[in-house]
Jmol script that loads the backbone (N, CA, C; Angstrom):
load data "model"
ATOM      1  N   UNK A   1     -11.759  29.391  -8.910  1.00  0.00           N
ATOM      2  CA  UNK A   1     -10.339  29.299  -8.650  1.00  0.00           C
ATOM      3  C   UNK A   1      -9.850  27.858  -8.801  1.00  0.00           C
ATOM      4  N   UNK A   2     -10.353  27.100  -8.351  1.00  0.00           N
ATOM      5  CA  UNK A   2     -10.172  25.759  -8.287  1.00  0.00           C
ATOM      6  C   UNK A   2     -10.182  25.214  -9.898  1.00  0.00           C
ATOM      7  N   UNK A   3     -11.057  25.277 -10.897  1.00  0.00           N
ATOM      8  CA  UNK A   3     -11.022  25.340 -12.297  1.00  0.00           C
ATOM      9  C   UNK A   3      -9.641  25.959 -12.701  1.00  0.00           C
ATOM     10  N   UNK A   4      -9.284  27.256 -12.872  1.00  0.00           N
ATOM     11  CA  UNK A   4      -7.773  27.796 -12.789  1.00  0.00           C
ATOM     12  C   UNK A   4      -7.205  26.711 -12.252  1.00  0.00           C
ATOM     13  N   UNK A   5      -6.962  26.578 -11.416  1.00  0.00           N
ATOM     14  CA  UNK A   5      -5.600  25.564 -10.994  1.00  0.00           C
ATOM     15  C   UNK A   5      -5.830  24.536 -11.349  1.00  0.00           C
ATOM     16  N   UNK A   6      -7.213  23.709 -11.906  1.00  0.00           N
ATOM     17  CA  UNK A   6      -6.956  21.826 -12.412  1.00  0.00           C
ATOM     18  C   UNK A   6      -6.402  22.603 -13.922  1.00  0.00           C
ATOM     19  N   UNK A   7      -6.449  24.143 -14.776  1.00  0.00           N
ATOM     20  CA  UNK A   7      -6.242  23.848 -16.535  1.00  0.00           C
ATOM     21  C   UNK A   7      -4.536  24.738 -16.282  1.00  0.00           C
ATOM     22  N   UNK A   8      -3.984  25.223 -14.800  1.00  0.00           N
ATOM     23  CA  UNK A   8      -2.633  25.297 -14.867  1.00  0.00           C
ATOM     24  C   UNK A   8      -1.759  24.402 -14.466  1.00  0.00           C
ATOM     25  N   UNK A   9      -2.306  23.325 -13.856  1.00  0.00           N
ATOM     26  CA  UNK A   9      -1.835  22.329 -13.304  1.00  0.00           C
ATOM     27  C   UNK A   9      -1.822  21.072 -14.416  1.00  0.00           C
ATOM     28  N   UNK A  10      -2.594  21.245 -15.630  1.00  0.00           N
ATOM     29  CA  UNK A  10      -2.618  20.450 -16.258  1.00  0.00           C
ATOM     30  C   UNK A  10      -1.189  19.554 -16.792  1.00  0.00           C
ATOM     31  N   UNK A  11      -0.401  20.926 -16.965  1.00  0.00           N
ATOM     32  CA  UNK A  11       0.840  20.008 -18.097  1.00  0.00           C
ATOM     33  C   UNK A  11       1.793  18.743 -16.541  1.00  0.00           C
ATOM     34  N   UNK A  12       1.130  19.206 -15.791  1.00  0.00           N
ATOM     35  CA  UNK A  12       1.909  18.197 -14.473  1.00  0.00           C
ATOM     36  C   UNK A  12       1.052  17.083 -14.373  1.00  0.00           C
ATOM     37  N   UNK A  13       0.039  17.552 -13.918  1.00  0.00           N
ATOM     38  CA  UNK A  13      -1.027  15.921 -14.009  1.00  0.00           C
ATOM     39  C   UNK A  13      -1.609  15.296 -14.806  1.00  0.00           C
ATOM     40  N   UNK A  14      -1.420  15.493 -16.252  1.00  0.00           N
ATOM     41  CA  UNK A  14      -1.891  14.522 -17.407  1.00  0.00           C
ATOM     42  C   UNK A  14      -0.546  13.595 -17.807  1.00  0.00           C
ATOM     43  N   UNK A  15       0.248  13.702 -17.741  1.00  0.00           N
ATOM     44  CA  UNK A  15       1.435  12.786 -17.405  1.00  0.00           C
ATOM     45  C   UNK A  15       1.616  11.788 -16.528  1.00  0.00           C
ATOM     46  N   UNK A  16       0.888  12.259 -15.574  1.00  0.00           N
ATOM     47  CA  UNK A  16       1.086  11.012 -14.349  1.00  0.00           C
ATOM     48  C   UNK A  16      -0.401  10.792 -14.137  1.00  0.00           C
ATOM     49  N   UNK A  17      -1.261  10.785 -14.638  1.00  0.00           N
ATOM     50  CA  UNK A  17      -2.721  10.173 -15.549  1.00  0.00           C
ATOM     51  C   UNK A  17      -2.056   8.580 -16.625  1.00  0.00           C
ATOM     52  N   UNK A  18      -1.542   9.549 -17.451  1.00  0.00           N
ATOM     53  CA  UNK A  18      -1.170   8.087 -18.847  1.00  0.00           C
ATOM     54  C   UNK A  18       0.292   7.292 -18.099  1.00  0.00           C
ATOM     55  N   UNK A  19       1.135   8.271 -17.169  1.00  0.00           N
ATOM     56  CA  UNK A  19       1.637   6.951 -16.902  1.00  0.00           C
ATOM     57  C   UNK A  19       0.783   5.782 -15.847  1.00  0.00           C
ATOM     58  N   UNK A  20      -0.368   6.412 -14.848  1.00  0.00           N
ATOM     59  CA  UNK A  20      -0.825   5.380 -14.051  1.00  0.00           C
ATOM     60  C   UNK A  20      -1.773   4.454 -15.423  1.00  0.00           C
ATOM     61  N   UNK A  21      -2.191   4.862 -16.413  1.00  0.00           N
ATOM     62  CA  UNK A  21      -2.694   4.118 -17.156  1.00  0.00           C
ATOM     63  C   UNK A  21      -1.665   3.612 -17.562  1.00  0.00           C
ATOM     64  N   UNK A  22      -0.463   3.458 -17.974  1.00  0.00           N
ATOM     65  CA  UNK A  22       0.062   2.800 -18.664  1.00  0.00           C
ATOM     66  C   UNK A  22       0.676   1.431 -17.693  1.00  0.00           C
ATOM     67  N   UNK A  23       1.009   2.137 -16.780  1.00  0.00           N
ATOM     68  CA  UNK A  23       1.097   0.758 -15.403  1.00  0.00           C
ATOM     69  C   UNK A  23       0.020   0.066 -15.358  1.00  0.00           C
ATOM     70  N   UNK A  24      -1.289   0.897 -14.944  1.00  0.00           N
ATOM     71  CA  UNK A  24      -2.463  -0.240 -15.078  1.00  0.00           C
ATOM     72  C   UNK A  24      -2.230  -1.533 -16.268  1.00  0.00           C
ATOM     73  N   UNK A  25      -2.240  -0.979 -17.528  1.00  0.00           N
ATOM     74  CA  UNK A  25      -2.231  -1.399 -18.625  1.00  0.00           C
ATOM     75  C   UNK A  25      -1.224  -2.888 -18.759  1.00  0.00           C
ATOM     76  N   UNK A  26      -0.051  -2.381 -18.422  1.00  0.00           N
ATOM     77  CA  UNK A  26       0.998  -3.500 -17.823  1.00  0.00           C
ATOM     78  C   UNK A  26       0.825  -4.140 -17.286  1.00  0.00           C
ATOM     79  N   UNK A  27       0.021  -4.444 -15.929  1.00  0.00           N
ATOM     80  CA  UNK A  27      -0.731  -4.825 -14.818  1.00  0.00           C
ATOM     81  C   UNK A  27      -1.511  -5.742 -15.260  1.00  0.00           C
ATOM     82  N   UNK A  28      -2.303  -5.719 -16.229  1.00  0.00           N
ATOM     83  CA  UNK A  28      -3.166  -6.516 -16.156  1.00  0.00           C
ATOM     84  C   UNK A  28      -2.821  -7.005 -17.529  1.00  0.00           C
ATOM     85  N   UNK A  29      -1.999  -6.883 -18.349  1.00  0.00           N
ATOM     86  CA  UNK A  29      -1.455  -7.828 -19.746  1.00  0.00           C
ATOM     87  C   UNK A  29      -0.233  -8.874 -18.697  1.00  0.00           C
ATOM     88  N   UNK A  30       0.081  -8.385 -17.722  1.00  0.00           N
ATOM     89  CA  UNK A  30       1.290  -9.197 -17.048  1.00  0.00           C
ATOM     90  C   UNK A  30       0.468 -10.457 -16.084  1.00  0.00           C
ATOM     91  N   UNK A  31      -1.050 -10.430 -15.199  1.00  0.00           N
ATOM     92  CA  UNK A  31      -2.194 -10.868 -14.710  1.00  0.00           C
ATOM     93  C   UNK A  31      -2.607 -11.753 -16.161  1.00  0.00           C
ATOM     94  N   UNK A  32      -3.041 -11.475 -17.497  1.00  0.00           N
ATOM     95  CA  UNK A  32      -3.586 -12.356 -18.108  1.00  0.00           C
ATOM     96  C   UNK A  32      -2.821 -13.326 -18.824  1.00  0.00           C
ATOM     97  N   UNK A  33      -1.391 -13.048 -19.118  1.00  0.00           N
ATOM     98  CA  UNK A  33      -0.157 -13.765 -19.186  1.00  0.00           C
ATOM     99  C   UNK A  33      -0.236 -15.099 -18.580  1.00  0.00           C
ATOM    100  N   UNK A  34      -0.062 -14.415 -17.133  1.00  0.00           N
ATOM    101  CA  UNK A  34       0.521 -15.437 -15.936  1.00  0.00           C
ATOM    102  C   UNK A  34      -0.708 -16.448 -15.950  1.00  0.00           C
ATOM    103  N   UNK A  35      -1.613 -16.351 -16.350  1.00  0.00           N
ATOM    104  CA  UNK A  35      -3.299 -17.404 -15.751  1.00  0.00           C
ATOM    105  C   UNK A  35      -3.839 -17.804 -16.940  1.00  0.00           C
ATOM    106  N   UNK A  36      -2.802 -17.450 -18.286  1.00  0.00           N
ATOM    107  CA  UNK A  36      -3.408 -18.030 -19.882  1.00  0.00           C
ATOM    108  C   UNK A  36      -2.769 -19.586 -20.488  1.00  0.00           C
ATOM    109  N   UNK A  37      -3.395 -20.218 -20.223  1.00  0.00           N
ATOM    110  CA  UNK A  37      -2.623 -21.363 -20.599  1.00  0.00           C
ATOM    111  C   UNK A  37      -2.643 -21.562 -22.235  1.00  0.00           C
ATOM    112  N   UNK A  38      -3.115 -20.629 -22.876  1.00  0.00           N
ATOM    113  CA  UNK A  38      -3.356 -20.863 -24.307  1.00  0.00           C
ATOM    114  C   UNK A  38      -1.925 -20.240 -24.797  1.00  0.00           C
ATOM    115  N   UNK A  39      -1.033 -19.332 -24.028  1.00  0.00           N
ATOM    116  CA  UNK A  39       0.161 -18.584 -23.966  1.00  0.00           C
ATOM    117  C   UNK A  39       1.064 -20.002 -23.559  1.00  0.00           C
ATOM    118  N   UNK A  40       0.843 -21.068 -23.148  1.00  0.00           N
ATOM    119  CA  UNK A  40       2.189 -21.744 -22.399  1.00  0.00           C
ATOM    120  C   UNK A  40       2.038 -23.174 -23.643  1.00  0.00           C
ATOM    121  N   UNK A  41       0.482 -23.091 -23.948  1.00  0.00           N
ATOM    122  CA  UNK A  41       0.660 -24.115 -25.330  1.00  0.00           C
ATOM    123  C   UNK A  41       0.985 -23.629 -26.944  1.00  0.00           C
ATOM    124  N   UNK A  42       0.738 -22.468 -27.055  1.00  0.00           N
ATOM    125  CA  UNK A  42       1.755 -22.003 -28.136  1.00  0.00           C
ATOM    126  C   UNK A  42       2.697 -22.195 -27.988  1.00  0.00           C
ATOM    127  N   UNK A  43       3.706 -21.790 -26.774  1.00  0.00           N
ATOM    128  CA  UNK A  43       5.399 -22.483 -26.428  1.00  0.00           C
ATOM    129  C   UNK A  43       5.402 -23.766 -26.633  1.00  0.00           C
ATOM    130  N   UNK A  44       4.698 -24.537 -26.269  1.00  0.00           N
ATOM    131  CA  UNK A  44       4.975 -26.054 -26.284  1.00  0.00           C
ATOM    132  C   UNK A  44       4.818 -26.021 -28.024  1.00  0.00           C
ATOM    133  N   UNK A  45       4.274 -25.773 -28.139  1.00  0.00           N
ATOM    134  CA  UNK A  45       4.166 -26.265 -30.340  1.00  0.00           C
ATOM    135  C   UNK A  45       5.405 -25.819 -31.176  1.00  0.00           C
ATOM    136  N   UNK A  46       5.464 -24.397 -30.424  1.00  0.00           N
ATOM    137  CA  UNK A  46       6.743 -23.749 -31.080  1.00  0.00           C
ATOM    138  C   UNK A  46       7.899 -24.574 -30.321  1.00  0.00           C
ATOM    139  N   UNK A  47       8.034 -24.866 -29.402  1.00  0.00           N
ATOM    140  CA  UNK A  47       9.309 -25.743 -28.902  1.00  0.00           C
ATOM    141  C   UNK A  47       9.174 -26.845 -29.557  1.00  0.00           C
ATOM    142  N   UNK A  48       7.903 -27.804 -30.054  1.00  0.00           N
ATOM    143  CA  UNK A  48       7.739 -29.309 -31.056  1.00  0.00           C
ATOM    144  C   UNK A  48       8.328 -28.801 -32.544  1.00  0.00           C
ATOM    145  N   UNK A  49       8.007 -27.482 -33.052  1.00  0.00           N
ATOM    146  CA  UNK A  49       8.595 -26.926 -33.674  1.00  0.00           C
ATOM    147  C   UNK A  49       9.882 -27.037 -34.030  1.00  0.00           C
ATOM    148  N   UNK A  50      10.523 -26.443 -33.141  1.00  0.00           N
ATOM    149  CA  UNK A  50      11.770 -26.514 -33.830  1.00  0.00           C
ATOM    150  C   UNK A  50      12.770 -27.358 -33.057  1.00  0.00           C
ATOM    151  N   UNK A  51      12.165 -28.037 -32.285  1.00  0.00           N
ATOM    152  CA  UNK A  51      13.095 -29.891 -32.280  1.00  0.00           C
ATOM    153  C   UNK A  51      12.913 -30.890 -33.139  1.00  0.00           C
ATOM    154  N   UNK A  52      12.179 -30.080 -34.227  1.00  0.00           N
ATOM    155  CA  UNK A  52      11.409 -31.178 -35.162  1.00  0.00           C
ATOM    156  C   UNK A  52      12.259 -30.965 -36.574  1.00  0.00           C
ATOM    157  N   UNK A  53      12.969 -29.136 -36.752  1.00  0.00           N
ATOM    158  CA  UNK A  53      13.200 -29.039 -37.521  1.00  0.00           C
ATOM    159  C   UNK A  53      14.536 -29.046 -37.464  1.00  0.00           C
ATOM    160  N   UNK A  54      15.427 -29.331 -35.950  1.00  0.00           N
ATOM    161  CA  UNK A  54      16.494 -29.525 -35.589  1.00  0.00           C
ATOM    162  C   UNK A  54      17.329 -28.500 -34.911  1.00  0.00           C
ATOM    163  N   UNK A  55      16.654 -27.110 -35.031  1.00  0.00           N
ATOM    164  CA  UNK A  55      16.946 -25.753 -34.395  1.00  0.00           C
ATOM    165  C   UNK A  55      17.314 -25.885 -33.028  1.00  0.00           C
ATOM    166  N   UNK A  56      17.103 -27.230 -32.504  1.00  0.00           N
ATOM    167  CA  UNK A  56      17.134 -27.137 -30.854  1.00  0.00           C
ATOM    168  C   UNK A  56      17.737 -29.032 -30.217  1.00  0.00           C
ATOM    169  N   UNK A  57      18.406 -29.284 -29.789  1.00  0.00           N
ATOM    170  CA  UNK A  57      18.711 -30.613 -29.432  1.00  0.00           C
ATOM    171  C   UNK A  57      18.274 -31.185 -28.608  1.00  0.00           C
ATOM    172  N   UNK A  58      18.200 -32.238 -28.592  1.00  0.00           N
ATOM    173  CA  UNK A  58      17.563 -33.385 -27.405  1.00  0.00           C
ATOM    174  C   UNK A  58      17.457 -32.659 -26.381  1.00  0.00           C
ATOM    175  N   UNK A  59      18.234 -32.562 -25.349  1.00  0.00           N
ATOM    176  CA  UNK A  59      18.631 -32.010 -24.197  1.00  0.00           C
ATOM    177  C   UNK A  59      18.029 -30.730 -23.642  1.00  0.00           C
ATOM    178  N   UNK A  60      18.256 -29.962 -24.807  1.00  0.00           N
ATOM    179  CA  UNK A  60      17.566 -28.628 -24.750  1.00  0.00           C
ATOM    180  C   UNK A  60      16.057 -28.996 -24.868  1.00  0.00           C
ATOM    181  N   UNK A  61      15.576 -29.594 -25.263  1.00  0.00           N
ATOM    182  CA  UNK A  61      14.042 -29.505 -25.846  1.00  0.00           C
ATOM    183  C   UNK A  61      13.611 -30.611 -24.716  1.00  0.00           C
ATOM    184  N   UNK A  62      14.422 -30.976 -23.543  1.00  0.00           N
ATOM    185  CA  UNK A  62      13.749 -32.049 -22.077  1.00  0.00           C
ATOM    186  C   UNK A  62      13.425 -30.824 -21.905  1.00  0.00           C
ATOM    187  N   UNK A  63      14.552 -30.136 -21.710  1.00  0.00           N
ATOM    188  CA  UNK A  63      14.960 -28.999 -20.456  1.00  0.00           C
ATOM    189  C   UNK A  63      13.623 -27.626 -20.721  1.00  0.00           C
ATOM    190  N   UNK A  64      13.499 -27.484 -21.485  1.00  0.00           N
ATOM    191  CA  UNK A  64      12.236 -26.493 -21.964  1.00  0.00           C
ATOM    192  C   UNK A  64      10.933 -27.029 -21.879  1.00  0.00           C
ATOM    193  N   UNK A  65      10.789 -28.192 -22.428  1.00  0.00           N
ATOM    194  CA  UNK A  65       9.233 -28.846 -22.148  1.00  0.00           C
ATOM    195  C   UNK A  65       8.819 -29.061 -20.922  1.00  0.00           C
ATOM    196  N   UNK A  66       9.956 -29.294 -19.937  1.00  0.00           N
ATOM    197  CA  UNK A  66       9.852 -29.741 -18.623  1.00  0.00           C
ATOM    198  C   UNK A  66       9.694 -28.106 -17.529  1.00  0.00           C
ATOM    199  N   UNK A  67      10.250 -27.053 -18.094  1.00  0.00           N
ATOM    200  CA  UNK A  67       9.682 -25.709 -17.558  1.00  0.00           C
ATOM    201  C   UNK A  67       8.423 -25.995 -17.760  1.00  0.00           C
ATOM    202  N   UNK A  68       7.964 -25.779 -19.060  1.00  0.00           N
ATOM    203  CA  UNK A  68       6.741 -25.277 -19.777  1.00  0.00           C
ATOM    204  C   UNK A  68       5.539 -26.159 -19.123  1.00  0.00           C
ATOM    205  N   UNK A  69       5.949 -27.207 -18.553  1.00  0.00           N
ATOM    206  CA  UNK A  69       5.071 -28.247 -18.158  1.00  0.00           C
ATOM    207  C   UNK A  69       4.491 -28.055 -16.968  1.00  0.00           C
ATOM    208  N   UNK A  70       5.526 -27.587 -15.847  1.00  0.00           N
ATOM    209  CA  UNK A  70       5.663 -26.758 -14.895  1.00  0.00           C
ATOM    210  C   UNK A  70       4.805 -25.481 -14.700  1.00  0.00           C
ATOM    211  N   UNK A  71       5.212 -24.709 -15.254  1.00  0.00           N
ATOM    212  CA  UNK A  71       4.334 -23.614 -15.498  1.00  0.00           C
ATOM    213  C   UNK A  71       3.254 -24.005 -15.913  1.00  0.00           C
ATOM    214  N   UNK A  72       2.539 -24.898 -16.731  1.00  0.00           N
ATOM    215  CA  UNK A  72       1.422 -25.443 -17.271  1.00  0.00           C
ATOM    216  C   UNK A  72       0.683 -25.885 -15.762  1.00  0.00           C
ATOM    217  N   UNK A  73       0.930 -26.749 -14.949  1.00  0.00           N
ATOM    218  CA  UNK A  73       0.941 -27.247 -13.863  1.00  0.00           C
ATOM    219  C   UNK A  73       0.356 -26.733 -12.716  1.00  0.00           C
ATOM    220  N   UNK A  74       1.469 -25.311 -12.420  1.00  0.00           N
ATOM    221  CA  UNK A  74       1.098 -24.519 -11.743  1.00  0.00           C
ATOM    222  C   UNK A  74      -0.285 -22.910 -12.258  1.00  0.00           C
ATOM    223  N   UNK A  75      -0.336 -22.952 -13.290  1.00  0.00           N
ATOM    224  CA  UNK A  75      -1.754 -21.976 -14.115  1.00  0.00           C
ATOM    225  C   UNK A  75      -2.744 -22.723 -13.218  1.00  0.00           C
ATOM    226  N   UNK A  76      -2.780 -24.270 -13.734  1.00  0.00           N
ATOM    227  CA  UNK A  76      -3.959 -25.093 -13.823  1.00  0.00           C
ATOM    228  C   UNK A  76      -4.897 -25.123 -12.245  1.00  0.00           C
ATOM    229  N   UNK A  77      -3.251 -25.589 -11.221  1.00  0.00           N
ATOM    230  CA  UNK A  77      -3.428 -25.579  -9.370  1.00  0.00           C
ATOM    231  C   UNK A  77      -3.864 -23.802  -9.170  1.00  0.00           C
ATOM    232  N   UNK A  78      -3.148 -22.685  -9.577  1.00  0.00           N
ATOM    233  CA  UNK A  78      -4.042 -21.638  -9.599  1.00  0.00           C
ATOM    234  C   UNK A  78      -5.691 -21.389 -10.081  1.00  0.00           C
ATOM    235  N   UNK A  79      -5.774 -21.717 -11.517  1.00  0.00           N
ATOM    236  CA  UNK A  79      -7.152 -21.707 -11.452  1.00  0.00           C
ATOM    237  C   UNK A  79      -8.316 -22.705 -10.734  1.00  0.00           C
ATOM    238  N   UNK A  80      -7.513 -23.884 -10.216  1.00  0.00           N
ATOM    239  CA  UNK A  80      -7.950 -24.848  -9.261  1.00  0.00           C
ATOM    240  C   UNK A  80      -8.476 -24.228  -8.149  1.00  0.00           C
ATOM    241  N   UNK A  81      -7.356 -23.680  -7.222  1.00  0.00           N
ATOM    242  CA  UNK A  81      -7.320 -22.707  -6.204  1.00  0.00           C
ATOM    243  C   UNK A  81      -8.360 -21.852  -6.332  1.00  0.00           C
ATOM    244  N   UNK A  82      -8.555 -21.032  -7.447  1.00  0.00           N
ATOM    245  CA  UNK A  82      -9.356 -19.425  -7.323  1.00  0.00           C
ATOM    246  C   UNK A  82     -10.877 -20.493  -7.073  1.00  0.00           C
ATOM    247  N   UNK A  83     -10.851 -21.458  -8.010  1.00  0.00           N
ATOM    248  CA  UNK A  83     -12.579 -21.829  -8.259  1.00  0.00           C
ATOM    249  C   UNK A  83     -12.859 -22.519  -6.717  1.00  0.00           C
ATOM    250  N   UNK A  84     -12.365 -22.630  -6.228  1.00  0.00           N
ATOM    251  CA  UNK A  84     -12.599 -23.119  -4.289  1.00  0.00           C
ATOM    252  C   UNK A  84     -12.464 -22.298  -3.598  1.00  0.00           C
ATOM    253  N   UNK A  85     -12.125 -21.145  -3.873  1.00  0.00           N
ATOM    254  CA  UNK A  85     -11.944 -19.962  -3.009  1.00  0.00           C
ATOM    255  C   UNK A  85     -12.804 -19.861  -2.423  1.00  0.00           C
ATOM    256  N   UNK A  86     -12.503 -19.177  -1.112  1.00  0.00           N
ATOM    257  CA  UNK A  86     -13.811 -18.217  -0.352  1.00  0.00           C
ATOM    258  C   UNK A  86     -14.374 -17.368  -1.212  1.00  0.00           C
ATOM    259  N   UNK A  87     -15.726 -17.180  -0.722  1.00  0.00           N
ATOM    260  CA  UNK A  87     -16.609 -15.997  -1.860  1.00  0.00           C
ATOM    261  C   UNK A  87     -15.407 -14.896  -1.871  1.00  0.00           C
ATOM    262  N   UNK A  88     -15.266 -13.355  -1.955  1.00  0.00           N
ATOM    263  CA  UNK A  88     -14.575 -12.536  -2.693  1.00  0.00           C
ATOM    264  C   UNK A  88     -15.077 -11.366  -1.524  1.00  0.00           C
ATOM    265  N   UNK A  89     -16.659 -11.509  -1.203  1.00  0.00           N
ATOM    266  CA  UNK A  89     -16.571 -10.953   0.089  1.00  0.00           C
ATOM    267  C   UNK A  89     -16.603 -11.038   1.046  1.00  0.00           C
ATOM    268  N   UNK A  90     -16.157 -12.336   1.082  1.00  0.00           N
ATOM    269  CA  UNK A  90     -16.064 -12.816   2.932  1.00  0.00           C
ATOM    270  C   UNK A  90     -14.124 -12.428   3.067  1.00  0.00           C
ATOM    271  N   UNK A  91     -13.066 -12.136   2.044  1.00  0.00           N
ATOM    272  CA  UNK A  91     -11.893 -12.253   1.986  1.00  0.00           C
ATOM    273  C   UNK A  91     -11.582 -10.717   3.047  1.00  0.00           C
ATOM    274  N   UNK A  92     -10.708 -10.022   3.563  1.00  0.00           N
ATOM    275  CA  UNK A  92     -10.331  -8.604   3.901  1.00  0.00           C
ATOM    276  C   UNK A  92      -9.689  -8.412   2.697  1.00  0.00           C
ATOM    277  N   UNK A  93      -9.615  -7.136   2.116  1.00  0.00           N
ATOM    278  CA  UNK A  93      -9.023  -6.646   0.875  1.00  0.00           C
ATOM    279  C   UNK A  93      -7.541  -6.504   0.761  1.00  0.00           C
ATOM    280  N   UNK A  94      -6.943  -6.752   1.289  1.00  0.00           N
ATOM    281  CA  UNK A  94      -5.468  -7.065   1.462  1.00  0.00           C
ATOM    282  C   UNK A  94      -5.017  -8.747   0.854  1.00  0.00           C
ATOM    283  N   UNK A  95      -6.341  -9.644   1.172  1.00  0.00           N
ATOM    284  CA  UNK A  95      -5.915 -11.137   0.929  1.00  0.00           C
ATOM    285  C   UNK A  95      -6.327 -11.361   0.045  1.00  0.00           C
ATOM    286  N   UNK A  96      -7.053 -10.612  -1.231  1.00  0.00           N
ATOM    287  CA  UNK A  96      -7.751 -10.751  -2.411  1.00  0.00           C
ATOM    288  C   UNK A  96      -6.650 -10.350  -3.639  1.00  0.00           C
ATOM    289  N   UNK A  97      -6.362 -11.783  -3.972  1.00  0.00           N
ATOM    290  CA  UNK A  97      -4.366 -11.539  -4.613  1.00  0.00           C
ATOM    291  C   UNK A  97      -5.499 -11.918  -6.367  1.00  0.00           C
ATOM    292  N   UNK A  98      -6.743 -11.706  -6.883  1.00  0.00           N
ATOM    293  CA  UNK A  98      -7.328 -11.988  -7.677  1.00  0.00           C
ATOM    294  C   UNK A  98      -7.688 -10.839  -8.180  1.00  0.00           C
ATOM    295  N   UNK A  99      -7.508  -9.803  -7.250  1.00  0.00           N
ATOM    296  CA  UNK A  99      -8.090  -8.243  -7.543  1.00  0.00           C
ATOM    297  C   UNK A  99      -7.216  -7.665  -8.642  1.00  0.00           C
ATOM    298  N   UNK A 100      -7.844  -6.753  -9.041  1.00  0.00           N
ATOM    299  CA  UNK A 100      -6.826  -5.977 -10.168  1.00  0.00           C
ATOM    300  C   UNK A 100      -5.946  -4.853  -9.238  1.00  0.00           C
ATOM    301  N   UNK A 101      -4.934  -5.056  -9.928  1.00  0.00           N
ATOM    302  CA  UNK A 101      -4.445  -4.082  -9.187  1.00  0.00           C
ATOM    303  C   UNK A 101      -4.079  -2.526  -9.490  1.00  0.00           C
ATOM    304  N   UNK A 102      -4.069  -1.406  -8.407  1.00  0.00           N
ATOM    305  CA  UNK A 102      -4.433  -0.075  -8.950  1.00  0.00           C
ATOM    306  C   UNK A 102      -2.718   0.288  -8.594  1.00  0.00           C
ATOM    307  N   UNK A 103      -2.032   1.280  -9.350  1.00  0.00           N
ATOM    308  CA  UNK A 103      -1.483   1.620  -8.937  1.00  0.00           C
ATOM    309  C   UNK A 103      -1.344   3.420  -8.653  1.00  0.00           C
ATOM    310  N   UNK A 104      -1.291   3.880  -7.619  1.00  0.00           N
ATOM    311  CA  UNK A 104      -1.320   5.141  -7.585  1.00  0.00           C
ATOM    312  C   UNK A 104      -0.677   6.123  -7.320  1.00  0.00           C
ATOM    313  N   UNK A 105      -0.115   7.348  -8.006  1.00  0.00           N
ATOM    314  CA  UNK A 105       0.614   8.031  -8.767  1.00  0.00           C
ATOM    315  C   UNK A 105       0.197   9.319  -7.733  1.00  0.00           C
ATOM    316  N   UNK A 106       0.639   9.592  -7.039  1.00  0.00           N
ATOM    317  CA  UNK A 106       0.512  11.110  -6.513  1.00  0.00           C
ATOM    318  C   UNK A 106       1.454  12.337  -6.648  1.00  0.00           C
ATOM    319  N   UNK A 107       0.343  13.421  -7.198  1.00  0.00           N
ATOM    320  CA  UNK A 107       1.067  14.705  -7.889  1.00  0.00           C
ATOM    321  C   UNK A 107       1.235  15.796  -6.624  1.00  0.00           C
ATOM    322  N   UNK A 108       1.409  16.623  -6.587  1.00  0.00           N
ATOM    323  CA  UNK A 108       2.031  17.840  -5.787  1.00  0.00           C
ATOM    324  C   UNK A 108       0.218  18.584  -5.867  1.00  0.00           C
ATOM    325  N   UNK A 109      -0.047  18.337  -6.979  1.00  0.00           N
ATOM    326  CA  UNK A 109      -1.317  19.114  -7.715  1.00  0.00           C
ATOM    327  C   UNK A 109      -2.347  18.294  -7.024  1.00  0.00           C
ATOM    328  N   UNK A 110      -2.535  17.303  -6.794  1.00  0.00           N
ATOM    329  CA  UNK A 110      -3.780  16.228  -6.773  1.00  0.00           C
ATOM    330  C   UNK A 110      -4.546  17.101  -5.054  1.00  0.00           C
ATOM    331  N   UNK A 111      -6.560  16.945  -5.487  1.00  0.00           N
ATOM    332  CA  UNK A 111      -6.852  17.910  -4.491  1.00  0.00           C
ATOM    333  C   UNK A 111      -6.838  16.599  -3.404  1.00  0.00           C
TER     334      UNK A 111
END
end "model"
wireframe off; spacefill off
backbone 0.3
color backbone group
């Protein structure tokens, strides 16, 4: 019986399967973003870029390098931070902001 109801229940819970994958998925391209500094020095080249080719003016091109620098800044004091951390299991799982995160999707169907 239980077989019957996971292949009638199917067209409800394989939907909210690929969307929790697709959040996961988001989740952790939005996690390798935020902690890639190889992502914040492509901006900086493309911003040398096109103050170079005139696409962008003085002013504008402080005002952007000086984010980007920032953000550069703060990656670096994060990965600073993680490598001094407490081990991973001495932390309670609530204060472990390094973890991946799950997000979870509950169906009407789910046993």
């Amino acid at each position: 019986m239980l077989f019957l109801g996971k292949i009638l229940g199917a067209p409800f819970t394989l939907p909210g399967a690929g969307m929790k994958w697709i959040f996961q998925t988001v989740a952790d391209l939005a996690d390798q973003e935020l902690n890639d500094e190889s992502v914040l020095r492509e901006q900086l080249i493309l911003l040398q870029v096109q103050y170079e080719e005139g696409d962008i003016d003085d002013d504008e091109y402080v005002q952007r390098e000086a984010e980007l620098m920032v953000r550069m800044r703060e990656v670096k004091a994060r990965k600073r931070l993680e490598a001094e951390q407490v081990p991973l299991d001495e932390l309670p799982a609530e204060a472990n902001v390094g973890a991946k995160r799950r997000v979870i999707v509950e169906t009407p169907f789910d046993d």
